[in-house]
PyMOL commands that place a pseudoatom at each C-alpha (Angstrom):
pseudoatom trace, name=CA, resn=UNK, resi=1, chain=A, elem=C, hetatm=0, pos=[-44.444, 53.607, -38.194]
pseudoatom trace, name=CA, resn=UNK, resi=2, chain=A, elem=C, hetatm=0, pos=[-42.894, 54.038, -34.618]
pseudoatom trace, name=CA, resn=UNK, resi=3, chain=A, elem=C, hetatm=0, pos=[-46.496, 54.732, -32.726]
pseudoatom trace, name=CA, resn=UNK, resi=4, chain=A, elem=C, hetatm=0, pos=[-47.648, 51.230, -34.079]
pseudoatom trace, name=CA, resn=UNK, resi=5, chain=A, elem=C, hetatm=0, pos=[-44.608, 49.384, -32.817]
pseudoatom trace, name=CA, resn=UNK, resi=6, chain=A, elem=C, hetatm=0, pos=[-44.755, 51.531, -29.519]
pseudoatom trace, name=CA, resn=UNK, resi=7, chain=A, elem=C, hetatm=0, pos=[-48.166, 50.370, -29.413]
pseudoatom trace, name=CA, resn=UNK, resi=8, chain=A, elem=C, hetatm=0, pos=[-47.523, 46.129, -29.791]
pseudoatom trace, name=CA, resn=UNK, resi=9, chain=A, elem=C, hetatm=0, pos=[-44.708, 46.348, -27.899]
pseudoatom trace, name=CA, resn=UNK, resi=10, chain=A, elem=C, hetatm=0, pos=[-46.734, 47.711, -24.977]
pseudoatom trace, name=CA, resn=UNK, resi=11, chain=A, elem=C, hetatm=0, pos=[-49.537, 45.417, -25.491]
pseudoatom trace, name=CA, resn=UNK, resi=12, chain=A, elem=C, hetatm=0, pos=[-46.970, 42.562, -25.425]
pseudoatom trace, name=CA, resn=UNK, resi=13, chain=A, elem=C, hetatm=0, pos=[-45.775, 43.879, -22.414]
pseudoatom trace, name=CA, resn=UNK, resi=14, chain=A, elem=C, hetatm=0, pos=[-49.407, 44.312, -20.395]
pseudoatom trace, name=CA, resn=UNK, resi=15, chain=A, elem=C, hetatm=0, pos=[-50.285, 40.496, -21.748]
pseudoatom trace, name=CA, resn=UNK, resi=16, chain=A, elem=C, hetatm=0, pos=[-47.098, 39.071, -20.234]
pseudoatom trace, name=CA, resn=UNK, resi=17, chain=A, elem=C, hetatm=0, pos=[-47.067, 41.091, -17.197]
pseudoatom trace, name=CA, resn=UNK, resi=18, chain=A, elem=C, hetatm=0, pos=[-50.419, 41.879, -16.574]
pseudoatom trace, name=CA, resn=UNK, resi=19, chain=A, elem=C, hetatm=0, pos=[-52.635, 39.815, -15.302]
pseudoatom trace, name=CA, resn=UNK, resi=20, chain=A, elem=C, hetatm=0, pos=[-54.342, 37.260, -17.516]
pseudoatom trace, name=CA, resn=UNK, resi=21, chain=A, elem=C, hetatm=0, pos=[-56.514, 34.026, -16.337]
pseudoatom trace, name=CA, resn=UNK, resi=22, chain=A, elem=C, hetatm=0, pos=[-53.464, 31.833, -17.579]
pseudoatom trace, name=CA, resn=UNK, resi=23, chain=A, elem=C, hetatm=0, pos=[-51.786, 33.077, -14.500]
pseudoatom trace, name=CA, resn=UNK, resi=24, chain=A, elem=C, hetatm=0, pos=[-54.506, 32.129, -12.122]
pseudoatom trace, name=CA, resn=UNK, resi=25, chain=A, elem=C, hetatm=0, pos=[-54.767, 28.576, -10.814]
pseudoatom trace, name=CA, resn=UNK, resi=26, chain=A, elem=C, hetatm=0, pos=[-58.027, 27.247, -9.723]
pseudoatom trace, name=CA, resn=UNK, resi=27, chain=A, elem=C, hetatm=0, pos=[-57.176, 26.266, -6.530]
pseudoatom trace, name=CA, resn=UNK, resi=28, chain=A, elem=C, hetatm=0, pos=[-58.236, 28.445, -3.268]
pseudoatom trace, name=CA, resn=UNK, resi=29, chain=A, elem=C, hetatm=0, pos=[-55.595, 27.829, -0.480]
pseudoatom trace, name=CA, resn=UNK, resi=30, chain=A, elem=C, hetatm=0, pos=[-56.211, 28.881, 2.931]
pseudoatom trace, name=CA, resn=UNK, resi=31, chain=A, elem=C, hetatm=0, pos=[-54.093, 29.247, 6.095]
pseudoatom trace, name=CA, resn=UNK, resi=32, chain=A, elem=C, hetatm=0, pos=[-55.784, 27.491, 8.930]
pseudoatom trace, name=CA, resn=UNK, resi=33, chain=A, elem=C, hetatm=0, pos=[-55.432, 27.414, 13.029]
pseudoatom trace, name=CA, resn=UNK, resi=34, chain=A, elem=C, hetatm=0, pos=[-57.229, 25.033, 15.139]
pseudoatom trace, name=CA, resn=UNK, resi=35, chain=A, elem=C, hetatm=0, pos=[-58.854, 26.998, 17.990]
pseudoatom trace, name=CA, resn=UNK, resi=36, chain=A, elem=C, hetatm=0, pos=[-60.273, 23.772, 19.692]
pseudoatom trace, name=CA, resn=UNK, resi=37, chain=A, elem=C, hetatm=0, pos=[-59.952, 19.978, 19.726]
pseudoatom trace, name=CA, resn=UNK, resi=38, chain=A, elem=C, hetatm=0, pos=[-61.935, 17.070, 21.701]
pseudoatom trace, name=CA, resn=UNK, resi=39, chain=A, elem=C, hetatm=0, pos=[-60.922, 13.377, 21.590]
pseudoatom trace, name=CA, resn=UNK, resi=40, chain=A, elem=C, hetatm=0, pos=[-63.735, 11.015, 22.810]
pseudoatom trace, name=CA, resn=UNK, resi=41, chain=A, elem=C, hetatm=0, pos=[-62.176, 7.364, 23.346]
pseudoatom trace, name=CA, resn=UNK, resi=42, chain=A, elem=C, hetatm=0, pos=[-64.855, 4.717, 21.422]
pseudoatom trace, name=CA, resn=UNK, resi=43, chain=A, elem=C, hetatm=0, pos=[-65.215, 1.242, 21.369]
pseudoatom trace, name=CA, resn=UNK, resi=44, chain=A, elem=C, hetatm=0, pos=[-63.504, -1.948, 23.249]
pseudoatom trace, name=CA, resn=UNK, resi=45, chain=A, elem=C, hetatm=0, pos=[-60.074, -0.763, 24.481]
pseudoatom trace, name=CA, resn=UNK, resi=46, chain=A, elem=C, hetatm=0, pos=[-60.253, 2.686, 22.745]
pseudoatom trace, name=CA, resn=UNK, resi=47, chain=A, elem=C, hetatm=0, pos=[-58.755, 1.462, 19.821]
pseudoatom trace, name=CA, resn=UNK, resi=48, chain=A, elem=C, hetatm=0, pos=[-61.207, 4.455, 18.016]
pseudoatom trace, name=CA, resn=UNK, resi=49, chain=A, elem=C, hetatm=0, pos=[-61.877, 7.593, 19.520]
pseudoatom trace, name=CA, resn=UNK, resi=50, chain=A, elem=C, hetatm=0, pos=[-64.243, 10.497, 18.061]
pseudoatom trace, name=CA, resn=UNK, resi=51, chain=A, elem=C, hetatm=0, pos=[-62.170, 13.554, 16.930]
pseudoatom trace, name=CA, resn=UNK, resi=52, chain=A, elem=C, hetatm=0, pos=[-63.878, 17.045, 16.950]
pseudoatom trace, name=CA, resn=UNK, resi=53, chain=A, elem=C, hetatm=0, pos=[-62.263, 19.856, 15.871]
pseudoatom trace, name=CA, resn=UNK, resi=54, chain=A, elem=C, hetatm=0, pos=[-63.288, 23.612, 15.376]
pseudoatom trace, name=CA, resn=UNK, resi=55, chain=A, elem=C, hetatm=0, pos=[-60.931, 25.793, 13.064]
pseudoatom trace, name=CA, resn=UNK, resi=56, chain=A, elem=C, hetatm=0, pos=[-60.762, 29.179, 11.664]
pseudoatom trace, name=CA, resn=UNK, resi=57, chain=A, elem=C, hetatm=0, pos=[-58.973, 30.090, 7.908]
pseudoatom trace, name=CA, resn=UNK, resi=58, chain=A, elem=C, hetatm=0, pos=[-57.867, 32.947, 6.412]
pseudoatom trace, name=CA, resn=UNK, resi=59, chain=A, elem=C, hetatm=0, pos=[-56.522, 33.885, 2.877]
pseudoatom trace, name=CA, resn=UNK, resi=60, chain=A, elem=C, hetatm=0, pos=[-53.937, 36.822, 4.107]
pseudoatom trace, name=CA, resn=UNK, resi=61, chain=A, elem=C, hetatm=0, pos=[-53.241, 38.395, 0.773]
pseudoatom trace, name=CA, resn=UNK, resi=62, chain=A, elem=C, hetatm=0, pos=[-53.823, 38.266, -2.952]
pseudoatom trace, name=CA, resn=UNK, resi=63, chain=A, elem=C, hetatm=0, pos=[-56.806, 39.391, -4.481]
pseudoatom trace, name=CA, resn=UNK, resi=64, chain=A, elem=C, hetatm=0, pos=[-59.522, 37.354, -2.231]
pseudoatom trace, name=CA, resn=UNK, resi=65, chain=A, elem=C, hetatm=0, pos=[-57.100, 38.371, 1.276]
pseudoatom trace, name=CA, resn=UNK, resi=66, chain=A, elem=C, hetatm=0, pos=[-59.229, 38.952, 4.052]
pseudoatom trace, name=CA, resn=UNK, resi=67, chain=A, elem=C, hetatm=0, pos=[-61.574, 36.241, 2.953]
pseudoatom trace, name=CA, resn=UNK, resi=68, chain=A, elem=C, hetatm=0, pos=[-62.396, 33.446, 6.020]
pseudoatom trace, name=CA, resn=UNK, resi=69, chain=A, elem=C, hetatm=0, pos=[-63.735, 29.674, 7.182]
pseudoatom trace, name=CA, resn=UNK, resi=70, chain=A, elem=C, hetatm=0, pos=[-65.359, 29.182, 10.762]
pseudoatom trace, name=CA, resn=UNK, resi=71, chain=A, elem=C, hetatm=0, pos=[-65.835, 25.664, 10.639]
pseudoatom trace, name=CA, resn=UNK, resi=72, chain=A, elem=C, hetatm=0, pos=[-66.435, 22.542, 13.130]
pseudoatom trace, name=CA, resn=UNK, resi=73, chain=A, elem=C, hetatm=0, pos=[-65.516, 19.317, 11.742]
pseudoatom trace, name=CA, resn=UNK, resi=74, chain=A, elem=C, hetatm=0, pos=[-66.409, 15.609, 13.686]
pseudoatom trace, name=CA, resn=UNK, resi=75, chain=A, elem=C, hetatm=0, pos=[-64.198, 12.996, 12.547]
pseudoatom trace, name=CA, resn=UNK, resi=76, chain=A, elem=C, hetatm=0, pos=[-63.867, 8.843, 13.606]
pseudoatom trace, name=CA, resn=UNK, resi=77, chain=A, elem=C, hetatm=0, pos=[-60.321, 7.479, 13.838]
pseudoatom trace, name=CA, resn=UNK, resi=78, chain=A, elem=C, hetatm=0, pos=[-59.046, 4.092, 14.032]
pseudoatom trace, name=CA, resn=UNK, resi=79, chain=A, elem=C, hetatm=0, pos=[-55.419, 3.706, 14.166]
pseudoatom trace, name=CA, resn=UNK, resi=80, chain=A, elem=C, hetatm=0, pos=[-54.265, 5.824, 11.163]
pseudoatom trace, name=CA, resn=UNK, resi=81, chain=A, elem=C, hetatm=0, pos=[-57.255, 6.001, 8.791]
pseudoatom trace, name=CA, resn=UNK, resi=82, chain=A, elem=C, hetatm=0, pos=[-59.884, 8.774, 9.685]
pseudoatom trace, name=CA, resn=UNK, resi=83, chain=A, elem=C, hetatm=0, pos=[-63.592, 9.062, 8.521]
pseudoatom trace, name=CA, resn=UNK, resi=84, chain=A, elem=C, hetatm=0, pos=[-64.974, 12.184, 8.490]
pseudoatom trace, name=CA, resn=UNK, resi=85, chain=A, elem=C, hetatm=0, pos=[-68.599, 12.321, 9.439]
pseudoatom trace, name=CA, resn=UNK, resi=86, chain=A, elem=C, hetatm=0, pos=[-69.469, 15.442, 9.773]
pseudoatom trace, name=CA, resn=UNK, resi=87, chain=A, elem=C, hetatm=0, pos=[-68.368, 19.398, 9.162]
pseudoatom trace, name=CA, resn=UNK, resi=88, chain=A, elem=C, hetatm=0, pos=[-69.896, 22.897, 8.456]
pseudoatom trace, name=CA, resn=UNK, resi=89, chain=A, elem=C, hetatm=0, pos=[-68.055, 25.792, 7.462]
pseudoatom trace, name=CA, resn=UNK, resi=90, chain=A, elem=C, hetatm=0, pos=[-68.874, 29.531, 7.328]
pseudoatom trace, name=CA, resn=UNK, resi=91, chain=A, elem=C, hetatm=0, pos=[-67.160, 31.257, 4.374]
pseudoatom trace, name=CA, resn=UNK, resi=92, chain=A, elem=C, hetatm=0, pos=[-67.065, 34.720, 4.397]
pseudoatom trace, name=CA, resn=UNK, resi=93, chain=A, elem=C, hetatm=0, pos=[-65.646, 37.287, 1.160]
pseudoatom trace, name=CA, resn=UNK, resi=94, chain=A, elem=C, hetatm=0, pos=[-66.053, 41.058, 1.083]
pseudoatom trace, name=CA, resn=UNK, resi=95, chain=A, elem=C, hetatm=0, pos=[-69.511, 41.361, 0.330]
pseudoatom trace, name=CA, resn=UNK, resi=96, chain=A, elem=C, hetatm=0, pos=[-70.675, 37.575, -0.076]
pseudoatom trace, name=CA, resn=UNK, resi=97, chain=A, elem=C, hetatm=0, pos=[-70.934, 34.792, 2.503]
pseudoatom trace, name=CA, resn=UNK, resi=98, chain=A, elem=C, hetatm=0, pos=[-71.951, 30.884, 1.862]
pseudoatom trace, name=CA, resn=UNK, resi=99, chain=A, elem=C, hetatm=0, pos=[-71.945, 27.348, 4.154]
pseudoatom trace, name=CA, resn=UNK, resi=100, chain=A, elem=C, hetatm=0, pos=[-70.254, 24.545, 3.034]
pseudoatom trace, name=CA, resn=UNK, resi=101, chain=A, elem=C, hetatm=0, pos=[-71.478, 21.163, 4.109]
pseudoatom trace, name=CA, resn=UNK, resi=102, chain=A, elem=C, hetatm=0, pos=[-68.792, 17.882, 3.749]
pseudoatom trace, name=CA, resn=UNK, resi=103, chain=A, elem=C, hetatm=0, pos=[-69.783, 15.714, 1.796]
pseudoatom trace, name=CA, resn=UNK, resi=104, chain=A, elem=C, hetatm=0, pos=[-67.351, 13.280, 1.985]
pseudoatom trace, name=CA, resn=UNK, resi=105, chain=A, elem=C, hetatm=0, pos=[-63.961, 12.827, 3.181]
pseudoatom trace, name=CA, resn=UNK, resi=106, chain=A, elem=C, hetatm=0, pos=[-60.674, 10.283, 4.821]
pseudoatom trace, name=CA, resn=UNK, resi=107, chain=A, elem=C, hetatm=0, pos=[-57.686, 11.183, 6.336]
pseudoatom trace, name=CA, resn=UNK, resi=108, chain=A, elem=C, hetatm=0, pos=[-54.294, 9.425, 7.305]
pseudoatom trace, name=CA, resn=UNK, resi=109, chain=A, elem=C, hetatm=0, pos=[-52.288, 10.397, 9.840]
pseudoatom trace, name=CA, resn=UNK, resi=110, chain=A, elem=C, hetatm=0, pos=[-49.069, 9.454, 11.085]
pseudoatom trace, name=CA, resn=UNK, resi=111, chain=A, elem=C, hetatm=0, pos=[-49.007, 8.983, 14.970]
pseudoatom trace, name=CA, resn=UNK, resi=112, chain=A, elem=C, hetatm=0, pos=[-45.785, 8.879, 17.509]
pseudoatom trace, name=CA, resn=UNK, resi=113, chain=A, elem=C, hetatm=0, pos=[-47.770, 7.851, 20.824]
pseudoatom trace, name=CA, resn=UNK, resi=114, chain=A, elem=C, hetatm=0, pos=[-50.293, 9.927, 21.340]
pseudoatom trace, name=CA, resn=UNK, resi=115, chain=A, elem=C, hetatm=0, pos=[-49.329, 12.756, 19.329]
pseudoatom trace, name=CA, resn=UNK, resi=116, chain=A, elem=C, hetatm=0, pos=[-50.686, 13.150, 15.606]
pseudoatom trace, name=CA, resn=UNK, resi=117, chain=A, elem=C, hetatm=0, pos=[-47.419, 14.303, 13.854]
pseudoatom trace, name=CA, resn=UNK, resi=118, chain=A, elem=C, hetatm=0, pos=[-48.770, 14.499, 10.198]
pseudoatom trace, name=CA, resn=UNK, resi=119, chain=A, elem=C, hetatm=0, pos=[-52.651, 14.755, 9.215]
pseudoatom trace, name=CA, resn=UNK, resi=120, chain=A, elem=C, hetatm=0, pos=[-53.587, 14.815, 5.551]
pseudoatom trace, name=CA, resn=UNK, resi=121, chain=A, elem=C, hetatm=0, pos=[-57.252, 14.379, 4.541]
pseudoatom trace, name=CA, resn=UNK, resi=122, chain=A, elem=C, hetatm=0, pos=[-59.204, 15.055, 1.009]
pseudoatom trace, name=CA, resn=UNK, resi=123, chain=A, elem=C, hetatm=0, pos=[-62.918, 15.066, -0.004]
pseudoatom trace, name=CA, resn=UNK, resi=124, chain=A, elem=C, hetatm=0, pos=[-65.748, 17.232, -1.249]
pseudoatom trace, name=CA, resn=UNK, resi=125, chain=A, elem=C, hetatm=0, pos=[-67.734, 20.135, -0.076]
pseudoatom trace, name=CA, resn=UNK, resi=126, chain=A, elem=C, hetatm=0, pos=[-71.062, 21.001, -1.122]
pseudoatom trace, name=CA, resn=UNK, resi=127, chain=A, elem=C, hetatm=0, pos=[-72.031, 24.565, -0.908]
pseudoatom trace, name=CA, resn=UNK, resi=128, chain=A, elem=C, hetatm=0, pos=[-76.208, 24.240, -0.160]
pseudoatom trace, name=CA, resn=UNK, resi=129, chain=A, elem=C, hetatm=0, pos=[-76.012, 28.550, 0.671]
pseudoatom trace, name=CA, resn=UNK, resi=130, chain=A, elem=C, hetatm=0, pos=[-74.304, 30.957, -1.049]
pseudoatom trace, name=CA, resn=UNK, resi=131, chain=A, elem=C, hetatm=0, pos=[-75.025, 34.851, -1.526]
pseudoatom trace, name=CA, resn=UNK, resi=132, chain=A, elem=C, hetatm=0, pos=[-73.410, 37.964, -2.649]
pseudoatom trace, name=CA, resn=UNK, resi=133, chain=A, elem=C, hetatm=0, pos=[-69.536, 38.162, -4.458]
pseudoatom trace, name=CA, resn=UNK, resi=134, chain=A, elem=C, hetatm=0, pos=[-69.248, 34.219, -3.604]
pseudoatom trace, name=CA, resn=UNK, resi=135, chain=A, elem=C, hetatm=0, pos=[-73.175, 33.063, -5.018]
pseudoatom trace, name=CA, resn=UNK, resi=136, chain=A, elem=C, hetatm=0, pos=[-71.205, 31.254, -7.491]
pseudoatom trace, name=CA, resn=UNK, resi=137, chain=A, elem=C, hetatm=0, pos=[-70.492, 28.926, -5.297]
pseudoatom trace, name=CA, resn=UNK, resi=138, chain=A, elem=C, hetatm=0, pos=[-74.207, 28.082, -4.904]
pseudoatom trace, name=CA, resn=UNK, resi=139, chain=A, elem=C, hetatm=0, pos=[-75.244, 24.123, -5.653]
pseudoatom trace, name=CA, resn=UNK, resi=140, chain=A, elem=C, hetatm=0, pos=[-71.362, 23.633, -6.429]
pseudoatom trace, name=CA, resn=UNK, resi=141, chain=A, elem=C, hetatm=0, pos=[-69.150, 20.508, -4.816]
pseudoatom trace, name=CA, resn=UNK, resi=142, chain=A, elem=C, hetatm=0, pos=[-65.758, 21.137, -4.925]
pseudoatom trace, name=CA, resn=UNK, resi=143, chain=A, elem=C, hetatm=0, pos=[-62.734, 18.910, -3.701]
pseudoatom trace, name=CA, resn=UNK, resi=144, chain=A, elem=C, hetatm=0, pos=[-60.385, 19.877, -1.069]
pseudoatom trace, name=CA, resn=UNK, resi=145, chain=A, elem=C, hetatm=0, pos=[-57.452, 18.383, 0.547]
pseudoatom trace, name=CA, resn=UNK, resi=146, chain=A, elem=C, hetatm=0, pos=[-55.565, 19.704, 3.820]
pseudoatom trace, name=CA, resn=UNK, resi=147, chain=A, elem=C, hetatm=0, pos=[-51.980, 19.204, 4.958]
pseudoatom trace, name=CA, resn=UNK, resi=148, chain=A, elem=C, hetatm=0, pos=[-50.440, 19.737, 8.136]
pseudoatom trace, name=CA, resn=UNK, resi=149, chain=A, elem=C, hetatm=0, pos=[-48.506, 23.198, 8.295]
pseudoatom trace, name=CA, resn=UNK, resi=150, chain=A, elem=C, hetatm=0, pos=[-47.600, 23.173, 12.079]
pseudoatom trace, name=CA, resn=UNK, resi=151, chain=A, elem=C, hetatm=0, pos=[-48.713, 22.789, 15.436]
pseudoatom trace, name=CA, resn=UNK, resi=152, chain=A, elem=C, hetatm=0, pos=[-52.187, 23.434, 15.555]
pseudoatom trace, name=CA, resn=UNK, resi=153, chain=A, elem=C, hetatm=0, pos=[-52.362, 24.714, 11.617]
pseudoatom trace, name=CA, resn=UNK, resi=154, chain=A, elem=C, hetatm=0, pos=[-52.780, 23.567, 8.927]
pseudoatom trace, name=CA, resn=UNK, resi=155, chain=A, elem=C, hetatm=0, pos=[-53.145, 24.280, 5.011]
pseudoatom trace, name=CA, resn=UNK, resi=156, chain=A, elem=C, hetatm=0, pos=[-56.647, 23.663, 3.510]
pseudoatom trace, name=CA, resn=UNK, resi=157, chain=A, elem=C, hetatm=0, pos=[-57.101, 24.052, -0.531]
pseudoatom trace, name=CA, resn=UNK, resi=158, chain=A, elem=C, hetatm=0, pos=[-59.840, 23.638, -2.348]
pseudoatom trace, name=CA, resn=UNK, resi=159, chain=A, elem=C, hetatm=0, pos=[-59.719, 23.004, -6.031]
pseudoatom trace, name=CA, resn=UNK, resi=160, chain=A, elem=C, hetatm=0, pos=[-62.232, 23.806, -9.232]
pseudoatom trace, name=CA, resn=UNK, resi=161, chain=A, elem=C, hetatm=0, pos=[-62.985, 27.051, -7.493]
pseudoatom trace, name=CA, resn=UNK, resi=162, chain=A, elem=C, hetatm=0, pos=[-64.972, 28.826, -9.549]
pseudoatom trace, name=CA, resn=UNK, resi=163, chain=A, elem=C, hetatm=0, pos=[-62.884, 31.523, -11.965]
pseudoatom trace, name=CA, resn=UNK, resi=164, chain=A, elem=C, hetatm=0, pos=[-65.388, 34.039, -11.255]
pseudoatom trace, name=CA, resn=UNK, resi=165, chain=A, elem=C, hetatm=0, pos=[-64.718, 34.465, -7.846]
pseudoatom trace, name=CA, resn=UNK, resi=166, chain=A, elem=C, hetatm=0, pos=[-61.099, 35.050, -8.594]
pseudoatom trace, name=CA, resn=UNK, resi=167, chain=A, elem=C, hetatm=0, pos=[-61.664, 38.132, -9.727]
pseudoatom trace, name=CA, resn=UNK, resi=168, chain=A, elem=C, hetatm=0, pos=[-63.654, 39.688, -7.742]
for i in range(1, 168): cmd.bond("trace and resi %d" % i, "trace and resi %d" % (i + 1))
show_as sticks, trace
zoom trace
């Protein structure tokens, strides 16, 4: 009678403790540091300018740490509303890369002079190339959003990531 109480009770414990996909949110956060940034002034009194940006993210622990972005994103500001027209990213996992292509995407910022103090943007990646542990992520489009973190970083989060690369 003990060894099958022993045996729930432990059970219990792993499925409350352990983990379980319950646990697991599908989101995909990454920590991310500009590494360069052009402004091009556009237009009648530079009221727009043309914002490219290149970045590099990591994940620094957790199950997928280690994994990566290289990415260059080209972006079209007037005043406080940003269009994104362009960006590529590299993703790279142990053992699996893929390239992300924007789809879409706007951003607001908040500006004191010249100085963006607060950027947050959302839209959709498409991943045309995937291969390896992230080839789920072949044909998929997932949203993202980003949100200022600190000088020159920033926090970039995808969501509906796909639950089988959370395990791997």
């Amino acid at each position: 009678m003990i060894k099958p109480v022993l045996a729930f009770l432990l059970c219990s414990a792993i499925e409350l403790f352990g983990p379980s996909t319950g646990a697991v949110a599908d989101t995909r956060r990454y920590a991310c540091t500009i590494t360069a940034a052009d402004r091009e002034p556009v237009g009648v009194r530079n009221e727009r300018v043309v914002l490219t940006v290149q970045y590099g993210c990591r994940i620094a622990d957790g199950i997928l740490g280690g994994a990566g972005i290289t990415a260059v994103s080209v972006s079209e500001w007037a005043a406080d509303k940003g269009t994104y027209l362009a960006s590529l990213e590299f993703h790279r996992a142990l053992e699996g890369v893929a390239i992300g292509q924007l789809s879409e995407a706007t951003g607001f910022s908040s500006l004191e002079g010249e100085q963006g103090i607060a950027v947050a943007a959302s839209g959709t990646t498409v991943f045309n190339f995937a291969s390896g542990s992230l080839a789920a992520l072949s044909g998929k489009t997932l949203k993202f959003t980003t949100k200022l973190t600190g000088l020159r970083s920033f926090e970039l989060e995808f969501t509906d990531w796909p639950e089988t690369l959370l395990w791997k």
